[in-house]
Backbone as numpy.savetxt, mean C-alpha at the origin, in Angstrom:
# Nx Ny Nz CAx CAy CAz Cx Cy Cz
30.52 22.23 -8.14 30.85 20.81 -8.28 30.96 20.47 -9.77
32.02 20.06 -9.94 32.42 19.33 -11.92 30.98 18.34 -12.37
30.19 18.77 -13.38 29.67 18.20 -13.89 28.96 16.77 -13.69
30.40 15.84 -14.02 30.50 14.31 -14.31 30.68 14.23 -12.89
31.09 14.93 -12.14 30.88 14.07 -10.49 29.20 14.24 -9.98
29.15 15.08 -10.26 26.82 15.24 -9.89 26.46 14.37 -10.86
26.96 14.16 -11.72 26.31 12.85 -12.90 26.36 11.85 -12.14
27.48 11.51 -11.61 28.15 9.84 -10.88 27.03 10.03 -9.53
27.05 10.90 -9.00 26.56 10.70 -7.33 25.29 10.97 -7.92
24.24 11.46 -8.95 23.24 11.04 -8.94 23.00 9.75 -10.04
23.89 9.13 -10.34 23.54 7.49 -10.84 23.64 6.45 -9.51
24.27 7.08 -8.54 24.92 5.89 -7.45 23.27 6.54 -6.46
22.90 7.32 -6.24 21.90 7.63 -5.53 20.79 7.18 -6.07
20.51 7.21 -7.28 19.10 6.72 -7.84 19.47 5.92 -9.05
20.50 4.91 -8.83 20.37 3.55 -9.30 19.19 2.67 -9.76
18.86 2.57 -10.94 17.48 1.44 -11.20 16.36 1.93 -10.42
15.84 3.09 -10.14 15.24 4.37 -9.69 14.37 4.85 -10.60
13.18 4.44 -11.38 12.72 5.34 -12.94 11.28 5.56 -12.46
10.63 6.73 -12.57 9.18 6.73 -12.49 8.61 7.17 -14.25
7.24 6.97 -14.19 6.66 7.15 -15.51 7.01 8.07 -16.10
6.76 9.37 -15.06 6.70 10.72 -15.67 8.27 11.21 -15.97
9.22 10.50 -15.61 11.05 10.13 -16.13 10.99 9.96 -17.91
10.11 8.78 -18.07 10.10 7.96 -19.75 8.75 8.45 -20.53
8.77 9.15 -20.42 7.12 9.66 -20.94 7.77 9.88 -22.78
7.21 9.47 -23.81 7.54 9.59 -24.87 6.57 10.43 -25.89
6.78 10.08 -26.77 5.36 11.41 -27.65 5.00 10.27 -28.43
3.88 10.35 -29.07 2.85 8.85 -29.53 2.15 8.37 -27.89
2.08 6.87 -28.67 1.70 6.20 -28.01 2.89 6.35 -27.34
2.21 5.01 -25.55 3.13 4.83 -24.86 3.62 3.04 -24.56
4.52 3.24 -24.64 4.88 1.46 -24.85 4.45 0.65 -23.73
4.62 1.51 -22.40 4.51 1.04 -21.14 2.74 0.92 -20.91
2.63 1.50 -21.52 1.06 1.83 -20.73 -0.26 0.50 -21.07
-0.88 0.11 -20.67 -1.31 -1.25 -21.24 -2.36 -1.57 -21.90
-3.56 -1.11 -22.94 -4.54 -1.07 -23.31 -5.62 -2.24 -22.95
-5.09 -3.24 -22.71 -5.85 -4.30 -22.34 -5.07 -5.33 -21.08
-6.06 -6.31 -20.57 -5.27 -6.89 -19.91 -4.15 -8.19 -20.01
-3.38 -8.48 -20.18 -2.53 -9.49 -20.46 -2.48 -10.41 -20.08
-2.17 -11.61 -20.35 -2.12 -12.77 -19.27 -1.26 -13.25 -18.25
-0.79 -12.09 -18.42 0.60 -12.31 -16.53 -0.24 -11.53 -16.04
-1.31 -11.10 -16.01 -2.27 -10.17 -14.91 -2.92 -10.78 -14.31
-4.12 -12.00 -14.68 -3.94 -12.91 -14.12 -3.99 -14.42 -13.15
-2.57 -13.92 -13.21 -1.57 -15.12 -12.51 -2.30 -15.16 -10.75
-1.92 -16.29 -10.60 -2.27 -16.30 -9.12 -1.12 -16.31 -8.67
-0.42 -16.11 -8.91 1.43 -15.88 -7.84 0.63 -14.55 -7.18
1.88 -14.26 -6.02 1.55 -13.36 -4.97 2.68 -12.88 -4.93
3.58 -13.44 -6.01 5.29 -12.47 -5.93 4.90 -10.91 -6.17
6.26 -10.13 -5.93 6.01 -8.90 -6.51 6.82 -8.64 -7.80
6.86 -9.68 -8.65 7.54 -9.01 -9.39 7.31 -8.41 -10.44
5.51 -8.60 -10.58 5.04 -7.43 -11.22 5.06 -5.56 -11.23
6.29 -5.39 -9.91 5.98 -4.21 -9.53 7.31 -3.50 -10.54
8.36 -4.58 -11.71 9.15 -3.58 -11.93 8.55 -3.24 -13.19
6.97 -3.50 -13.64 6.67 -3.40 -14.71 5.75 -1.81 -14.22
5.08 -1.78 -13.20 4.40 -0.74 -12.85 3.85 -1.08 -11.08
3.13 0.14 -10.87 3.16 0.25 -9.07 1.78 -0.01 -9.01
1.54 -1.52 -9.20 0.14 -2.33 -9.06 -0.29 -3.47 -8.68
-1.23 -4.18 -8.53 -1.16 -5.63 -8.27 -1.75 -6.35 -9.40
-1.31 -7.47 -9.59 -2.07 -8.17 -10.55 -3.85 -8.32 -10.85
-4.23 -9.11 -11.65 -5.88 -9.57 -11.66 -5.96 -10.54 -10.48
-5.95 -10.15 -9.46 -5.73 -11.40 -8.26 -6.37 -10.81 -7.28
-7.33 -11.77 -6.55 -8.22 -11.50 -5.68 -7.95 -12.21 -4.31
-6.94 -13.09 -4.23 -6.44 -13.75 -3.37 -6.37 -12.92 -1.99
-5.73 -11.68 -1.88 -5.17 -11.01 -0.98 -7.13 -10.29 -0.01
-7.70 -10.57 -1.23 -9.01 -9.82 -1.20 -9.00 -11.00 0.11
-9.71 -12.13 -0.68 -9.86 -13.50 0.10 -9.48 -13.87 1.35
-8.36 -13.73 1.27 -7.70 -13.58 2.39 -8.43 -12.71 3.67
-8.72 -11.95 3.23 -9.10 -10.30 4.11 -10.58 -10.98 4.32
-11.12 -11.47 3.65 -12.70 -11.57 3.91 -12.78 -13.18 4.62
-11.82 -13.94 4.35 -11.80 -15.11 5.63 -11.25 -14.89 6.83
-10.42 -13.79 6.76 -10.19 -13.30 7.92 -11.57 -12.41 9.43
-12.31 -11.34 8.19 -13.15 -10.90 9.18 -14.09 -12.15 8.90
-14.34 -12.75 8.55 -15.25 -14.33 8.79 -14.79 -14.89 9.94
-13.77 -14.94 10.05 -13.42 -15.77 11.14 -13.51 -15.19 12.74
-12.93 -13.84 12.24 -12.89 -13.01 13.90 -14.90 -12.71 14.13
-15.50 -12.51 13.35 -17.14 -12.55 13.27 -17.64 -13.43 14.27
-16.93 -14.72 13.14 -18.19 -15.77 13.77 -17.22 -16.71 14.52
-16.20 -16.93 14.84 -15.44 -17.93 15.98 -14.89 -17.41 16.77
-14.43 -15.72 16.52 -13.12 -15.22 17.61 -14.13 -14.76 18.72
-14.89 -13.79 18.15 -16.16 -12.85 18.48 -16.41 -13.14 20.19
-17.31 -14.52 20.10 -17.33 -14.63 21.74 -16.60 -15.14 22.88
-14.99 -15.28 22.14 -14.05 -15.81 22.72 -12.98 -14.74 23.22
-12.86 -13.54 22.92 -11.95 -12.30 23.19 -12.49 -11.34 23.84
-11.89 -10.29 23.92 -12.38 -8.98 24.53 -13.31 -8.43 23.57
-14.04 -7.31 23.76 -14.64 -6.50 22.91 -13.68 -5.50 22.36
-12.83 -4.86 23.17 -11.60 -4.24 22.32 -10.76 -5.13 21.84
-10.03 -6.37 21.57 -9.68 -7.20 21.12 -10.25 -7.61 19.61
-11.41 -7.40 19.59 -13.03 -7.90 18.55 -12.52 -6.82 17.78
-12.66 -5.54 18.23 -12.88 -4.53 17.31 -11.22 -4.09 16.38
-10.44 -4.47 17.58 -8.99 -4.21 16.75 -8.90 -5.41 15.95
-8.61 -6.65 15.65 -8.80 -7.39 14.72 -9.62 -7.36 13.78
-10.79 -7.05 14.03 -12.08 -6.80 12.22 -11.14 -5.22 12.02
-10.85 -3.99 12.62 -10.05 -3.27 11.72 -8.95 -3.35 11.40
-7.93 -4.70 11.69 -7.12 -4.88 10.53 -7.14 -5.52 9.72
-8.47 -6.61 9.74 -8.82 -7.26 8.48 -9.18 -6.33 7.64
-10.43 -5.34 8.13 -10.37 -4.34 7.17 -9.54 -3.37 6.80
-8.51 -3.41 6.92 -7.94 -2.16 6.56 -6.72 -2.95 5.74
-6.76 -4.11 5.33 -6.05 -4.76 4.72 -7.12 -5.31 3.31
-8.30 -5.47 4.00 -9.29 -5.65 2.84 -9.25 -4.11 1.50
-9.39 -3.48 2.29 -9.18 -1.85 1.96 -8.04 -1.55 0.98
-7.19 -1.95 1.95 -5.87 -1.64 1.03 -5.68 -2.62 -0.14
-6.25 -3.60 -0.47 -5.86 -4.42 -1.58 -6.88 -3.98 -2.35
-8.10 -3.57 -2.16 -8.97 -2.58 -3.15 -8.52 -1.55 -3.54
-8.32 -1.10 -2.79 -7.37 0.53 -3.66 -6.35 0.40 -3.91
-5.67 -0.54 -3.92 -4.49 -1.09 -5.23 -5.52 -1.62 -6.28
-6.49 -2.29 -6.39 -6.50 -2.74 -7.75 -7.87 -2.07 -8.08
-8.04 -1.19 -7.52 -8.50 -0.09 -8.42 -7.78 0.73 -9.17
-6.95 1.15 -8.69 -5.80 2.31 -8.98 -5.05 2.06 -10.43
-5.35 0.42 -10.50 -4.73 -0.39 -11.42 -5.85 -0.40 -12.50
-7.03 -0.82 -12.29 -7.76 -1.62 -13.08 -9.69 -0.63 -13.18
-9.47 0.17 -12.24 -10.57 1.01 -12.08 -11.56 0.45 -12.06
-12.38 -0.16 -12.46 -13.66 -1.29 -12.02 -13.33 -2.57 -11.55
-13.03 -2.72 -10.27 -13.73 -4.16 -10.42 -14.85 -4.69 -9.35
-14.60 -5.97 -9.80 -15.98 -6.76 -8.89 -16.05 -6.66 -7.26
-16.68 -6.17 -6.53 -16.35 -6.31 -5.17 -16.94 -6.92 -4.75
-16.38 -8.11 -3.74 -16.50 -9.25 -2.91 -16.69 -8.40 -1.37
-17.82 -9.11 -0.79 -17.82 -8.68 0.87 -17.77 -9.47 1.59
-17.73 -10.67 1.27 -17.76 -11.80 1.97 -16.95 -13.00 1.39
-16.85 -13.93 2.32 -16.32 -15.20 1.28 -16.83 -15.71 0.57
-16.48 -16.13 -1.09 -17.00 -16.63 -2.04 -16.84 -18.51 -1.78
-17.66 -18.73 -2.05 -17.79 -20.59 -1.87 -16.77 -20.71 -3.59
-16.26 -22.19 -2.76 -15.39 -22.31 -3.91 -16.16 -22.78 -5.60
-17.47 -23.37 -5.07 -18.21 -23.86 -6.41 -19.27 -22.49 -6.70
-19.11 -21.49 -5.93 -19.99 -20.38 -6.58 -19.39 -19.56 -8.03
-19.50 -20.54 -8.95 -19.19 -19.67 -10.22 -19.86 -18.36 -10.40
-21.47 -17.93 -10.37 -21.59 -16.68 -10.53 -21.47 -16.08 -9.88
-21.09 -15.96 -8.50 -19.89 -14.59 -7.80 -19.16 -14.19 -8.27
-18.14 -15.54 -8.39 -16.90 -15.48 -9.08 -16.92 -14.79 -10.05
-17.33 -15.32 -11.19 -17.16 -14.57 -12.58 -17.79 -13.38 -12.72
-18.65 -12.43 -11.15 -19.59 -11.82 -11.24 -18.66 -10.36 -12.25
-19.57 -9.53 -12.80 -19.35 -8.23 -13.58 -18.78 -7.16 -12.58
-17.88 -6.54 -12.94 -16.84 -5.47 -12.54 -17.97 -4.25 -12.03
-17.52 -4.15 -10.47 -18.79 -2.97 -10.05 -18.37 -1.64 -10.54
-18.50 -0.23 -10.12 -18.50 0.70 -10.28 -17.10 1.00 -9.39
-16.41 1.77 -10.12 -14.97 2.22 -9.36 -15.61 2.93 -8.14
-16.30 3.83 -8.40 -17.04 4.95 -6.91 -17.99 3.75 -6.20
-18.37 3.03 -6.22 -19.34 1.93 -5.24 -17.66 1.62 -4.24
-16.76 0.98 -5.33 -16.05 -0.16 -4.94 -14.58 0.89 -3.72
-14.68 2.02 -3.94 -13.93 3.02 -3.45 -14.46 3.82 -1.89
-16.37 3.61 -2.35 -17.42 3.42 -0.91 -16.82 2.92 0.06
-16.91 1.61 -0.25 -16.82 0.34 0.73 -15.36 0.40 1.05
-14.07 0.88 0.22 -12.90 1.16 0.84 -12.90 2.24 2.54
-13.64 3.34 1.78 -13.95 4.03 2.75 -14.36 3.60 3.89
-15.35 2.98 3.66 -16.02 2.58 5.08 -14.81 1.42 6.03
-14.71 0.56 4.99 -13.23 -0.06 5.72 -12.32 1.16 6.47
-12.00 2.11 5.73 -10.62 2.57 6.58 -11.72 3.37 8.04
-12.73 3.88 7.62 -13.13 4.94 8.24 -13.31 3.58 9.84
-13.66 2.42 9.70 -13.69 1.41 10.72 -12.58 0.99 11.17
-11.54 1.34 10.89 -10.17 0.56 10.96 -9.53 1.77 11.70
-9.53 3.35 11.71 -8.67 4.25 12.22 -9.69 4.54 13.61
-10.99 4.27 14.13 -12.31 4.06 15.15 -11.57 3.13 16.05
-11.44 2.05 15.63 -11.11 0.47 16.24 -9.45 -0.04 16.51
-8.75 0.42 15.52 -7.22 -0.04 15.72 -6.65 0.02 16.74
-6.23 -0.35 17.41 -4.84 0.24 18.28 -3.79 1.11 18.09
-3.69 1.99 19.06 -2.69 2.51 19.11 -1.27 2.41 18.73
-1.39 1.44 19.77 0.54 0.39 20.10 -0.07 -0.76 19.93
0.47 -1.94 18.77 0.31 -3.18 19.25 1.51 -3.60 19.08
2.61 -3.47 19.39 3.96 -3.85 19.45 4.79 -3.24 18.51
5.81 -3.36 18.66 6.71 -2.65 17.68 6.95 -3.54 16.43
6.95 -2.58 15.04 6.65 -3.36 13.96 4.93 -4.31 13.36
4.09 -3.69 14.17 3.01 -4.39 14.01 2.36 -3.18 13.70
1.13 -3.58 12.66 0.22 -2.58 12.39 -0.86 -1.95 13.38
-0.67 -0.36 13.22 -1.36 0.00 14.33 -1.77 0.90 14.00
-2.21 2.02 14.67 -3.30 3.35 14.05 -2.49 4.44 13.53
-1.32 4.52 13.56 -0.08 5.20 13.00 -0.11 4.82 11.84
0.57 3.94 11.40 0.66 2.50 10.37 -0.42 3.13 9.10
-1.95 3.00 9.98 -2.43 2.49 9.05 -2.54 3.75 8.65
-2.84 4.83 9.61 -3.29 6.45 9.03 -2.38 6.72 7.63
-0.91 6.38 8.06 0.22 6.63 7.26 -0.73 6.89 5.42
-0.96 5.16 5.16 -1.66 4.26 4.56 -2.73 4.69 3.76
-3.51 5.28 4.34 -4.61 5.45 4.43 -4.96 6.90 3.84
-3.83 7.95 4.21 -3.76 9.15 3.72 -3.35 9.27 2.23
-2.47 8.41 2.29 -1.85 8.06 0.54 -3.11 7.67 -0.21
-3.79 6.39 -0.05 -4.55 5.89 -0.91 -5.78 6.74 -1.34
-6.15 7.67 0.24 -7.43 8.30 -0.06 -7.00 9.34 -0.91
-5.86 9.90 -0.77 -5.08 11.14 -1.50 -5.48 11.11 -3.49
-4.81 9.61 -3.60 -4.81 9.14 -4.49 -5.76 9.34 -5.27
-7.01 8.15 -4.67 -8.37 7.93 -5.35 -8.80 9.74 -5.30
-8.81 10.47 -4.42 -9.25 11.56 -4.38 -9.24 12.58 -5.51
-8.18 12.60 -5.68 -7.20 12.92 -6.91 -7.82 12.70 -8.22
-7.71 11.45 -8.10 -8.21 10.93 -9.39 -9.85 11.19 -9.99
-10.63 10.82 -8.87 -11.96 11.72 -8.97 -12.06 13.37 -9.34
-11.49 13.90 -8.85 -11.46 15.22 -9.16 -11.18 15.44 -10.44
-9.89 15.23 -10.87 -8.77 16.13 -12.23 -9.76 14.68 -13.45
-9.88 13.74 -13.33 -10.96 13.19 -14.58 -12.20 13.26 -14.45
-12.94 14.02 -13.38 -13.86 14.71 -13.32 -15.55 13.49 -13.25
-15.00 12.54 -11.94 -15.78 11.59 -12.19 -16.81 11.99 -11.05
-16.59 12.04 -9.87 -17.51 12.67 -8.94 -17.03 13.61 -7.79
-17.41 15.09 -7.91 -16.56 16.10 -7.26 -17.27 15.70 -5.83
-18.32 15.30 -5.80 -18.74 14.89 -4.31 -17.66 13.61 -3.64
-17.98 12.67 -4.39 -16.95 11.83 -3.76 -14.93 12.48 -3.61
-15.13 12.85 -4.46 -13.45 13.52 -4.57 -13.14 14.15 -3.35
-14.37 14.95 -2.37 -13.94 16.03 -1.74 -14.11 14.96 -0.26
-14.70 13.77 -0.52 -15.21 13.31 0.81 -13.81 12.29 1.19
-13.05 12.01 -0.07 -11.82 11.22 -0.34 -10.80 11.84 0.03
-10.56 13.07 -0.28 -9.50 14.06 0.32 -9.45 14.83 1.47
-10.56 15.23 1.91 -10.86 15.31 3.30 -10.44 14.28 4.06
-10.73 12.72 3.62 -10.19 11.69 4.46 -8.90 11.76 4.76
-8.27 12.74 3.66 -6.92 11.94 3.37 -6.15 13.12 4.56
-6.73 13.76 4.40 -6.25 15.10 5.87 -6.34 14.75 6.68
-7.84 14.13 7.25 -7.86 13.56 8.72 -7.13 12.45 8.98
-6.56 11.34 8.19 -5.92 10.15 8.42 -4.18 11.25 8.08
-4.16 11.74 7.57 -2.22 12.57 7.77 -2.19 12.97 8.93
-3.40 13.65 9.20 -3.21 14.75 10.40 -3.39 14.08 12.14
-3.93 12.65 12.05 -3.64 11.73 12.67 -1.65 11.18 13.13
-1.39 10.71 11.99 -0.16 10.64 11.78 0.82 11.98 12.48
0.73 13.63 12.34 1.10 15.02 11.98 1.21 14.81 14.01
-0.15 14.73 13.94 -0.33 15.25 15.81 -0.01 14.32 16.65
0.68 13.15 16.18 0.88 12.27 17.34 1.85 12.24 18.11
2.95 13.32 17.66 4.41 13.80 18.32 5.41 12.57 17.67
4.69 11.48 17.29 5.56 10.34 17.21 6.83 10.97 16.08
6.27 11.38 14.96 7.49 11.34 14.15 7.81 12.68 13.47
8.66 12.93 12.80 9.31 14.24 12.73 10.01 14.31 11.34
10.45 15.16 10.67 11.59 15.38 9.11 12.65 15.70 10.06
13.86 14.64 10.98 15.09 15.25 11.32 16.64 14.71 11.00
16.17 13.92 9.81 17.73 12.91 9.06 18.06 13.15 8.15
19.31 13.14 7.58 19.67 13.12 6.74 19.41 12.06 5.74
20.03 12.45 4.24 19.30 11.20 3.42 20.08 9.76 3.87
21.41 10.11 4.14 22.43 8.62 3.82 21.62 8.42 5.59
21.15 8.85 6.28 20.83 8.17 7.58 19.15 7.34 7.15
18.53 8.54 6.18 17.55 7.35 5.92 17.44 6.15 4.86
18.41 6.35 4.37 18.05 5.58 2.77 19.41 4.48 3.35
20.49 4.34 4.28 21.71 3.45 4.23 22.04 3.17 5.43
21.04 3.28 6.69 21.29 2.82 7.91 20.70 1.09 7.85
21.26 0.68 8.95 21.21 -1.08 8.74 20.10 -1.10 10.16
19.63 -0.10 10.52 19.02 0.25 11.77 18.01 1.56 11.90
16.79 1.36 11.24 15.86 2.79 11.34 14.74 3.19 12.87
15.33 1.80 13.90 14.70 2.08 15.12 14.23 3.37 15.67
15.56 4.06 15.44 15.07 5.31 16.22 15.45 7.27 15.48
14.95 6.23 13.88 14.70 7.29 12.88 13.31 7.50 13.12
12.72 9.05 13.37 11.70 9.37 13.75 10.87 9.82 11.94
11.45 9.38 11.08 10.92 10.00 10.10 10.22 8.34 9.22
10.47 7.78 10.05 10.33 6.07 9.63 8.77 5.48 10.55
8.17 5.68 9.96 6.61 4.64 10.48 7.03 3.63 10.29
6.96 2.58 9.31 7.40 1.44 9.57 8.83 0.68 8.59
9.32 0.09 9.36 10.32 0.02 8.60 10.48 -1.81 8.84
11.70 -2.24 7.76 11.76 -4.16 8.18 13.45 -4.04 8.85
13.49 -4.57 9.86 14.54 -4.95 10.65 15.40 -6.12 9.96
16.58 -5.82 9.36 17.62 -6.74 9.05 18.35 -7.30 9.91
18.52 -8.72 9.17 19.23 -9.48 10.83 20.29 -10.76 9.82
21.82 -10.57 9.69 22.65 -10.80 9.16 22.36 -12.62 9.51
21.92 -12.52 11.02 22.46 -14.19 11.45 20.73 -14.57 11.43
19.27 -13.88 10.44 18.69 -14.42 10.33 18.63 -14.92 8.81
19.28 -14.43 8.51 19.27 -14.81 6.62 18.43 -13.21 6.54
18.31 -12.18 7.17 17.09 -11.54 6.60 18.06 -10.55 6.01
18.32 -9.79 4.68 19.37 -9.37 4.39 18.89 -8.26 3.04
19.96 -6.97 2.72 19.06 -6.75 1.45 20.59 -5.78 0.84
20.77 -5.92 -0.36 22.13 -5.10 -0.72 21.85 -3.73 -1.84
20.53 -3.21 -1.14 20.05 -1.37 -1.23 21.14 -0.80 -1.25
21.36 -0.59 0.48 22.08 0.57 0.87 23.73 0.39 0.15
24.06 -0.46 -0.68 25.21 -0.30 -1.18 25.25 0.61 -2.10
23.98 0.89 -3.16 24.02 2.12 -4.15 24.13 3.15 -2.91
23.43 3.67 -1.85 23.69 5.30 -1.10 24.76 5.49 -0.54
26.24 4.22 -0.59 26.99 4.25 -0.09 28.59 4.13 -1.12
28.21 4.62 -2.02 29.03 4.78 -3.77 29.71 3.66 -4.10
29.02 2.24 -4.25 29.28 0.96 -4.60 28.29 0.08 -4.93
29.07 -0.24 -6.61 27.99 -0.60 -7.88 27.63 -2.40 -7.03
28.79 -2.71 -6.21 28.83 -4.20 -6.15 27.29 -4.56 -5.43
26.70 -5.97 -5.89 25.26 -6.26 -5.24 25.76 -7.28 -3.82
26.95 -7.03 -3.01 26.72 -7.59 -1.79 26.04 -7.35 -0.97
25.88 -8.59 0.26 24.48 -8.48 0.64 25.42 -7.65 2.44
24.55 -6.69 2.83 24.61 -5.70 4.35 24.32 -6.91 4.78
């Protein structure tokens, strides 16, 4: 194949596409952030902090969220539902509590962990001191390890479920795992993190559900991943809902941003 045509079909394939280890420079690094800034933060809940890096802001909101949530299924849902009902709702509060901790660890490596809801006039919670990355990575654990016990199986299509979350769950523990190990912070915790991260894949691996059998332009430029088996979860576009996104025009060799 001529040169300048593998040049063109890999600019039209990985269009506005850059990871770190792409721009890595010698010195310092421009990207990298020594302190925290004041768009960190922000209480917005946009993402558009993500074209700066793959993190969440100084924002505890999402935390909040997660901990008025199992507050609520605790103490109001509790004697009003099933007992399997009980237990699948507190594990997707937790496993959403979970997951917004190991984003802003990943980001920020200490911070404060909240287990409950903070009262809005409790200033010293609030302002309380940044815990231990390995405490605050604990209590992740124990979230997921309650959330893949309790979840559901099937709770409808497109809804989070024990697939979903394993998916999830294997990444993040992978991650933190990782990271314990190679900076050499605790080889005990490292091995108990990556072990997780096997049993939550291998969850995912044995369920027959999904498979490597598409091609790329079927996964990266279909307007329809229903019954792509290589797709856990995916968002359903719908032209006559406004729900719309103009991706798949780069995997389909056109610079124009119309909307599929």
């Amino acid at each position: 194949m001529d040169i300048t045509v593998l040049g063109l079909l890999t600019i039209l394939l990985f269009e506005d596409i850059t990871f770190s280890d792409d721009l890595t420079i010698n010195a310092a690094q421009s990207s990298f952030e020594n302190a925290v800034p004041s768009s960190r933060y922000s209480t917005s809940e946009s993402g558009s902090w993500i074209a700066q890096y793959g993190g969440p802001t100084w924002n505890f909101s999402w935390v909040r969220k997660s901990n008025i949530f199992i507050d609520r299924v605790e103490n109001i849902s509790k004697s009003k539902v099933t007992t399997e009902a009980y237990k699948h709702w507190s594990a997707v509060a937790r496993f959403f509590r979970g997951f917004e901790y190991a984003r802003l660890v990943s980001v920020f490596g200490d911070v404060p962990y909240f287990d409950g809801v903070v009262a809005e006039n409790d200033f010293d919670t609030q302002y309380k001191d940044r815990d231990d990355r390995g405490l605050v990575m604990d209590k992740v654990y124990d979230d997921f390890k309650y959330t893949l016990a309790n979840i559901r199986t099937n709770d409808g299509l497109q809804n989070l479920d024990k697939y979903v979350a394993a998916a999830f769950i294997s990444r993040l523990m992978l991650f933190e795992g990782s990271w314990q190990k190679y900076h050499g912070l605790d080889q005990d915790r490292a091995k108990k993190y990556l072990e997780f991260a096997v049993e939550a894949a291998e969850i995912v691996m044995n369920s027959g559900k999904y498979s490597f059998d598409s091609d790329y332009k079927s996964l990266f430029a279909s307007q329809d991943l229903a019954a792509n088996k290589e797709v856990i979860l995916y968002r359903a576009y719908d032209n006559t809902l406004g729900v719309t996104h103009a991706i798949a025009s780069y995997q389909n060799g056109l610079e124009a941003q119309n909307q599929l």
